[in-house]
C-alpha positions in Angstrom: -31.4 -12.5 17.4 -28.0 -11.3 18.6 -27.5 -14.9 20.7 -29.0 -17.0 18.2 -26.8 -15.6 15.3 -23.8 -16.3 17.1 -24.6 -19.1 18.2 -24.9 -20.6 14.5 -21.1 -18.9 14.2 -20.1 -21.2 16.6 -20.8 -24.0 15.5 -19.7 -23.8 12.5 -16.2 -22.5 13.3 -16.1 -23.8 17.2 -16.8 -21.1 20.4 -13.3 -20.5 21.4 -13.1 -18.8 17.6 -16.3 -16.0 17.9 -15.0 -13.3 20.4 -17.9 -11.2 21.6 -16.2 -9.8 24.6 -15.1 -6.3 24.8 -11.2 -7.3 26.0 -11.0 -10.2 23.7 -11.8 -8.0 20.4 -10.0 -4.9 21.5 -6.9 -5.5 18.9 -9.5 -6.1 16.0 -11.5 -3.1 16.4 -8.5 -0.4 16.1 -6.6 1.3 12.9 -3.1 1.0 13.1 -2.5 4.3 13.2 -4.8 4.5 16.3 -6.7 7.1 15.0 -10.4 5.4 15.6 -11.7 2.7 17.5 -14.5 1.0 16.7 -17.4 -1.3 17.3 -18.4 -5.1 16.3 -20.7 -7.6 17.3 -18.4 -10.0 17.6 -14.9 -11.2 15.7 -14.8 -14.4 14.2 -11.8 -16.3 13.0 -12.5 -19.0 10.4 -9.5 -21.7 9.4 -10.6 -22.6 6.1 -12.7 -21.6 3.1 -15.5 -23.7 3.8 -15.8 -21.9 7.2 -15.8 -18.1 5.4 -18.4 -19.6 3.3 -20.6 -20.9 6.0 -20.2 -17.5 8.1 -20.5 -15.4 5.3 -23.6 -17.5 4.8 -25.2 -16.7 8.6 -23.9 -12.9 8.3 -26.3 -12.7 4.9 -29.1 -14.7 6.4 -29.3 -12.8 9.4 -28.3 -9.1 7.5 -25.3 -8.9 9.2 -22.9 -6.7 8.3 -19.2 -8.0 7.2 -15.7 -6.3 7.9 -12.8 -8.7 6.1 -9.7 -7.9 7.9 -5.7 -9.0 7.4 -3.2 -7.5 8.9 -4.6 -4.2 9.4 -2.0 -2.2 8.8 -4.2 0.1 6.0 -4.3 4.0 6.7 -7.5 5.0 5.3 -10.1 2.7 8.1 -10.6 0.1 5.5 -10.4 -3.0 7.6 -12.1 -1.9 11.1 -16.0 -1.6 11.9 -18.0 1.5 12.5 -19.1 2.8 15.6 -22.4 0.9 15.6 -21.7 -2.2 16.4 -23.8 -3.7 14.2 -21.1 -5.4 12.1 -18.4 -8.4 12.9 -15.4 -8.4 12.0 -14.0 -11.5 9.8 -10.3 -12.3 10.2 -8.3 -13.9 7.9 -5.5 -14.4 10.0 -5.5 -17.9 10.5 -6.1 -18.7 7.0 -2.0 -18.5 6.6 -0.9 -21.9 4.6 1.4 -21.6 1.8 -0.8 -23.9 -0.7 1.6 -24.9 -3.4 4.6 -23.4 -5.1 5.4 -24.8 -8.3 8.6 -23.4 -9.4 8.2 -24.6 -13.4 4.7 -21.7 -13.9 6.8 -20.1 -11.6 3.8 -19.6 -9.3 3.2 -19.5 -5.3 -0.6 -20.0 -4.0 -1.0 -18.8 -0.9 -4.4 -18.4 1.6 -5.3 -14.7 2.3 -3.7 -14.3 5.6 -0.4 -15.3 4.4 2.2 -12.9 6.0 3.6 -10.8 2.6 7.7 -11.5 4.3 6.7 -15.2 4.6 5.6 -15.2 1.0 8.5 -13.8 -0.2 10.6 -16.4 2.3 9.1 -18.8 0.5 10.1 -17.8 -3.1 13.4 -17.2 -1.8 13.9 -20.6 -0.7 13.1 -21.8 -4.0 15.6 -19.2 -5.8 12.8 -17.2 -7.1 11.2 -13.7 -6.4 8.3 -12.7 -5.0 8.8 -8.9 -5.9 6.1 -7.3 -3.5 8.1 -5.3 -0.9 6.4 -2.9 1.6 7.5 -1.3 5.1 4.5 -3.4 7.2 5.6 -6.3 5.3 6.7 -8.1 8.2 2.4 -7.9 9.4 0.7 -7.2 6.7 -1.5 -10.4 4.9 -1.9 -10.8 1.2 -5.3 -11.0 1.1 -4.7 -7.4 2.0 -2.4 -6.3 -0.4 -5.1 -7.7 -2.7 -7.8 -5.8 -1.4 -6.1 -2.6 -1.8 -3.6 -3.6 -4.7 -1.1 -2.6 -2.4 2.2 -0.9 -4.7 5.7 -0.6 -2.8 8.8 -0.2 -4.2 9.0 -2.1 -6.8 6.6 -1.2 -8.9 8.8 0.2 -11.3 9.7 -2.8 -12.3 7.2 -5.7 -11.6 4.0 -3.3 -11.2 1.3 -3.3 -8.8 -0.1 -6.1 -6.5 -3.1 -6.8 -9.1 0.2 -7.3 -11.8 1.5 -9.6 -9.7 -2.1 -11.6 -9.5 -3.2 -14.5 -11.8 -6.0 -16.0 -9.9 -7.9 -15.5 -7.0 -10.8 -17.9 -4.8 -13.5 -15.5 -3.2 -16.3 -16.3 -1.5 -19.3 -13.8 -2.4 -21.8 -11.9 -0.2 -24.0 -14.9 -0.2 -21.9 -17.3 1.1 -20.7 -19.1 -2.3 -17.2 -20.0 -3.3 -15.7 -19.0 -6.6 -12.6 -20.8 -7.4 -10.8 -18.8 -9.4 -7.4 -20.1 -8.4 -5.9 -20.8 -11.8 -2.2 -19.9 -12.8 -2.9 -18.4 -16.5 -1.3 -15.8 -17.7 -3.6 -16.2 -20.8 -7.6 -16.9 -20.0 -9.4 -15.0 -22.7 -13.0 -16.5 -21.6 -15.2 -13.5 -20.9 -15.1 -10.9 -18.4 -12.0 -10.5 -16.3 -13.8 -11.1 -12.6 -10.2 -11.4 -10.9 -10.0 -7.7 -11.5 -13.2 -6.6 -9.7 -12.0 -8.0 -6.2 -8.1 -6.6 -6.6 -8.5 -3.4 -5.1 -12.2 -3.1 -4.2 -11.3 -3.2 -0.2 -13.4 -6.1 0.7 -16.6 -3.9 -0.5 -17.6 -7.2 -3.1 -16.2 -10.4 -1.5 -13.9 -12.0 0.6 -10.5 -13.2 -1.3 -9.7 -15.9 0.5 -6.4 -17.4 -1.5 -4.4 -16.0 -4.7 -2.1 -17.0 -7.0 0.8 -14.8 -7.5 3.6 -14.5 -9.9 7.4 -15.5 -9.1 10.7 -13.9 -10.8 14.2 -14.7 -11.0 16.6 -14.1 -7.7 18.5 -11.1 -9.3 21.4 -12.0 -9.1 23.0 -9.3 -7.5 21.8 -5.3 -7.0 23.5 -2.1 -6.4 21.7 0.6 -4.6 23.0 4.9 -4.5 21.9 8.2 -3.1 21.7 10.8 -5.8 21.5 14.7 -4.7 19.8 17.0 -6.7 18.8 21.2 -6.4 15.3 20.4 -7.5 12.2 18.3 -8.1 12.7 18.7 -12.0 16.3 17.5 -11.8 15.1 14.5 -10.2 12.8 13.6 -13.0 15.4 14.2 -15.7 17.6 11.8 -13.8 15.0 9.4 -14.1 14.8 9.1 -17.8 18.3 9.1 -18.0 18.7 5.9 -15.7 15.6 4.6 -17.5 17.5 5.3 -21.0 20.6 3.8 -19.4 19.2 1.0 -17.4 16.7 -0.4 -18.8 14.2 -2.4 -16.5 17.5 -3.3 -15.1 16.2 -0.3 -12.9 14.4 -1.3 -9.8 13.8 1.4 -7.4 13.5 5.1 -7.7 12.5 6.8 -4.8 12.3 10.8 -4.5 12.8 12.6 -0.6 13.4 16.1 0.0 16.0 17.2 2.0 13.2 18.0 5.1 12.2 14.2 5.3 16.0 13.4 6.1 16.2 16.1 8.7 13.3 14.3 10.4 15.4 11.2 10.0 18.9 12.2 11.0 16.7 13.9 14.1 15.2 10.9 15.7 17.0 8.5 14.3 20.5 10.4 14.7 22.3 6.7 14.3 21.5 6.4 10.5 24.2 7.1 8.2 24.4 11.0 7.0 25.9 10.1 3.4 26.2 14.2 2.3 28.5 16.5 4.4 25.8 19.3 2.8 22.0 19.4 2.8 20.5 19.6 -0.8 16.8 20.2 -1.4 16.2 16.6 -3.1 17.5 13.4 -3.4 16.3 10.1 -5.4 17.2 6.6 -3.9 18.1 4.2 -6.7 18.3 0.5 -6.8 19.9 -1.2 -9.5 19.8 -5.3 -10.0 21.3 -7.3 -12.8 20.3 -10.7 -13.4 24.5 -11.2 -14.9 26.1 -10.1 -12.4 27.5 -7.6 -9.6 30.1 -6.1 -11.9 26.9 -5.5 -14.4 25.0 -3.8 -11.7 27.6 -2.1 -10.7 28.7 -0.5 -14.1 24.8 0.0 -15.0 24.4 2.4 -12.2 28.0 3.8 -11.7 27.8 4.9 -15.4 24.3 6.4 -15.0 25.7 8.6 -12.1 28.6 9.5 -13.9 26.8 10.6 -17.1 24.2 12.5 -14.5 26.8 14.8 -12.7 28.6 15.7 -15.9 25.6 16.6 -17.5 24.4 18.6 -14.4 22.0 16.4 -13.3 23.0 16.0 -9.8 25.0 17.6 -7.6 26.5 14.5 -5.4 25.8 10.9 -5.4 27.0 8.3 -3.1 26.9 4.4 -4.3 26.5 1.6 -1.8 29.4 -1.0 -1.9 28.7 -3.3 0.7 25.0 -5.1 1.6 25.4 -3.1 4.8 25.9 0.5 2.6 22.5 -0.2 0.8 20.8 -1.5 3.9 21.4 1.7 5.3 20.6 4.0 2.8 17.3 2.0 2.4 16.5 2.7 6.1 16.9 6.5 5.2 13.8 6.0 3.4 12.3 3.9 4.9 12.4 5.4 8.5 10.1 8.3 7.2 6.9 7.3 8.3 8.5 6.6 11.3 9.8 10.0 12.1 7.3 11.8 11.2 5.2 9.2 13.8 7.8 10.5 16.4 7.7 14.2 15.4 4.0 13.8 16.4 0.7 14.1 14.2 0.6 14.9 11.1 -2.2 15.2 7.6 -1.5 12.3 4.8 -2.0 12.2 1.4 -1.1 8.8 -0.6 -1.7 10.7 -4.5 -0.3 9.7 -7.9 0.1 12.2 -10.5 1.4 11.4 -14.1 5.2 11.1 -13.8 5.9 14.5 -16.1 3.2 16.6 -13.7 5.0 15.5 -10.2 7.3 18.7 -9.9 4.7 21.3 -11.4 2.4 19.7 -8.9 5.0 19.9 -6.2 5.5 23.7 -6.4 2.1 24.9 -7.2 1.0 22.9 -4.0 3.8 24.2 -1.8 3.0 27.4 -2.4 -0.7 27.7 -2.1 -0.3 25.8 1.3 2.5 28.0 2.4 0.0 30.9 1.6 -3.0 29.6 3.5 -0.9 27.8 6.5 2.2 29.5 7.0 4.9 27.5 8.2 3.8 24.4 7.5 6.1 22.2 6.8 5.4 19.7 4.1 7.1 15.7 4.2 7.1 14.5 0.3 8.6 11.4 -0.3 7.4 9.0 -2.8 7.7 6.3 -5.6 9.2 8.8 -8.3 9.6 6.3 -10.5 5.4 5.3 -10.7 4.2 9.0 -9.8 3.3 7.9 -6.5 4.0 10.5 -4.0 3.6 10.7 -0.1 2.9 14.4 0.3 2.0 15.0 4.1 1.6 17.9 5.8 2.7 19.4 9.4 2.1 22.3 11.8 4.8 24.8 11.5 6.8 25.4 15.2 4.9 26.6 17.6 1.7 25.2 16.6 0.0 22.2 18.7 -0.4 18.9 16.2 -3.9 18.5 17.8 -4.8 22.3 16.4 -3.8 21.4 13.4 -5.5 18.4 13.1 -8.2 21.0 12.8 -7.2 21.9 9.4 -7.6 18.9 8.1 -10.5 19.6 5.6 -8.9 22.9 4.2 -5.6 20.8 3.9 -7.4 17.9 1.6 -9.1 20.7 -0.3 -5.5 22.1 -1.1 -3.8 19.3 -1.9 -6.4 17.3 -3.8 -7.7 20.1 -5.8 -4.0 20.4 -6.9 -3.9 16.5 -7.5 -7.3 16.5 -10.1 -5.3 19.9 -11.4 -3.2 18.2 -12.7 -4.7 14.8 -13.9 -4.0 12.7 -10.8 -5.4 10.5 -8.2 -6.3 11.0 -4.4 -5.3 7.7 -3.7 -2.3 5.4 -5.2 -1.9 3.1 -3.0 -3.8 3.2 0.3 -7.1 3.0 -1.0 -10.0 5.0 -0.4 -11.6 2.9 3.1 -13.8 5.1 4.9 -11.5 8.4 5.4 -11.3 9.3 1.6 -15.2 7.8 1.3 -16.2 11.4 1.1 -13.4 12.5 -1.1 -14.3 10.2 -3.8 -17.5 11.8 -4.4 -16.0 15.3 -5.1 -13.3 13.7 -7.5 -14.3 10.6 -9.0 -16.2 11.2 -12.6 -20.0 10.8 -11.7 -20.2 7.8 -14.9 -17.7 5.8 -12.5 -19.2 6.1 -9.5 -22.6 5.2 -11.1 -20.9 2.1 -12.4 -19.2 1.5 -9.2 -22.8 1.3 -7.6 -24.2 -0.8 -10.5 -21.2 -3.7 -9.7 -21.9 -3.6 -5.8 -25.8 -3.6 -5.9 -25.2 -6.6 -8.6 -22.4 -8.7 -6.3 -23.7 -7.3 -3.0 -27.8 -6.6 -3.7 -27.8 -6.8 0.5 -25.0 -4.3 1.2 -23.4 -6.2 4.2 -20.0 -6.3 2.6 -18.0 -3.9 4.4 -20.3 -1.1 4.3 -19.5 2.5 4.0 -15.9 2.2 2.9 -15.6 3.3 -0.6 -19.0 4.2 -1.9 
């Protein structure tokens, strides 16, 4: 059946686009972090919607199991196959085209394998803003974001990817092609079906183009380094720049003082803006739609009011594009050395904004008590109560020994997480590491809805199986 079913994939999108050998598929089958490594019957790579369609057609006729992948950068095993084999593997990478932009609805429509920088290239050349802005940017494909309703950091300001979403086209588990590719930002004409494929990881359907909302080009923004003793000054600060600001604030992103220590360790060529460590700091952005003198004063003033009422300690404003650049990279050069410090325990987790520093310390020190030493990397979207809290071996301990941990680890930290009213995952998605997770922390009338909306869209169950549910 194998030959025959593949054979039908050929010919509908042409032989030199079905890769069934071991070599040619090797870059499909593995996570990003290179974690896992899996299996696939073969990889196919479709140029249009019609061709999705048509395969997704064959893969239901024969009971073939589906994996929709983009860029795959995800962390959580949501774009690559089991270790069965059973499943192929159906990239969107090809499926690229910028569609239409039309700068009056001040939309772009985009297929799913658009490149998130070239999107927002796009908007820039037509003076407008395509707000989404994430470090795998650069690789990672809307369709993607979509899937996982990626966040970034920007949220703050323009929300989430499914905010930034007004119409999708998706082809269904039986091969069908909905068309929802309309740019309304009023469409009151029954249930909101745009909303079941943003975010459900490729579990319901295959998005194969979007419509996305365009901004304004600020028209200029500012961008400082606060320090501050304490997670609870660092959320004080943000009210007060939120009272001051307005949604003239873009960016507010927390780091303890241990993340920059990685940072200024392997990447000693990054600027040190503090001639003292202090335990927190929050990286603002600023941006004016006036202009530079109005960003400027915005933020300057918000600093100033901050350290005379105690706020923070130290602050450091950028004043050339170069200055913010680099304190950006601070930030953003996280991930990286913690990827260069060696391996490490992840947890993406929102929290309600007022619960992030209660949650902070009571998880601290129940880790600290059952691991001692650990050293714990929390960095995050303060400003959305997104938080990157991951976990390390303390010195002297091998990363691979850790790794055993792992379990007791999630148990820490995500009992702490429902504690206090939050979510496992914020931004990552659930994919097939946090599959198991779900069930211990999602409400049970969820989950049995959940089921009821994929045995409905999905009666078959070839759509990405075993990631999510």
């Amino acid at each position: 059946m194998t030959e025959d079913f593949l054979g039908r994939c050929r010919a509908i999108v042409g032989a030199s686009r079905v890769l069934s050998e071991q070599i040619d598929m090797a870059p499909y089958l593995t996570d990003w972090r290179g974690r896992f490594t899996g299996r696939a019957r073969a990889v196919l790579l479709p140029a249009s919607v019609d061709e999705v369609a048509q395969l997704v057609a064959a893969c239901a006729h024969a009971r073939v199991p589906i994996v929709p992948q983009g860029g795959r950068t995800g962390l959580v095993l949501g774009s690559v196959p089991d270790a069965s084999g059973t499943a192929v593997v159906l990239s969107l990478r090809r499926m690229s085209r910028i569609l239409e932009l039309d700068t009056t609805n001040r939309t772009i429509t985009v297929e799913a394998g658009a490149i998130l920088q070239q999107i927002q290239e796009a908007a820039g050349r037509a003076g407008l803003l395509f707000p989404l802005s994430l470090a795998a940017e650069g690789s990672c494909t809307i369709g993607g974001n979509l899937s996982t309703n990626a966040g970034g950091t920007a949220v703050l300001r323009y929300g989430n990817t499914r905010d930034l979403c007004l119409g999708l086209q998706v082809v269904t588990p039986g091969g069908e092609i909905w068309d929802g590719l309309r740019g309304l930002r009023k469409d009151n004409t029954g249930y909101a079906l745009r909303e079941l494929f943003i975010g459900a990881e490729g579990t319901l359907g295959v998005i194969t183009a979007a419509v996305l909302k365009l901004y304004p080009q600020p028209k200029a923004s500012t961008t400082a380094l606060v320090a501050m003793d304490s997670p609870e000054r660092a959320l004080s600060l943000l009210s007060l720049m939120q009272d001051q600001c307005g949604s003239n604030l873009t960016a507010y992103e927390l780091m303890s003082d241990f993340c920059l220590q990685l940072v200024s360790e392997h990447f000693p060529h990054l600027p040190r803006p503090f001639v003292r460590s202090h335990a927190q700091y929050a990286l603002l952005e600023v941006s004016s739609s006036e202009s530079e003198e109005h960003a400027v004063a915005l933020l300057e003033g918000a600093i100033e009011a901050a350290l005379e009422g105690g706020l923070a300690d130290d602050a450091v404003v950028a004043t050339s594009l170069a200055q913010s650049s680099g304190l950006w990279q601070l930030r953003e050069h996280i991930p990286l050395a913690q990827a260069s410090a060696g391996k490490n325990i992840k947890h993406d987790v929102s929290l309600p904004i007022s619960q992030i520093a209660a949650f902070i310390a009571a998880t601290d020190a129940q880790l600290a008590h059952a691991f001692p030493g650990c050293q714990v990397v929390c960095f995050g979207h303060l400003g959305d109560g997104n938080l990157h809290y991951n976990v390390a071996p303390s010195n002297g301990v091998s990363h691979e020994a850790f790794l055993g941990n792992q379990d007791a680890i999630n148990r820490i930290v995500h009992d702490s997480v429902a504690r206090h009213d939050g979510s496992i995952s914020a931004e990552h998605g659930i994919g097939a590491l946090k599959r198991d997770e779900l069930q211990r922390y999602k409400d049970p009338v969820e989950l049995n809805m959940m089921r009821a909306i994929k045995g409905a869209l999905d009666p078959l169950g070839i759509m990405n199986p075993g990631k999510i549910l």
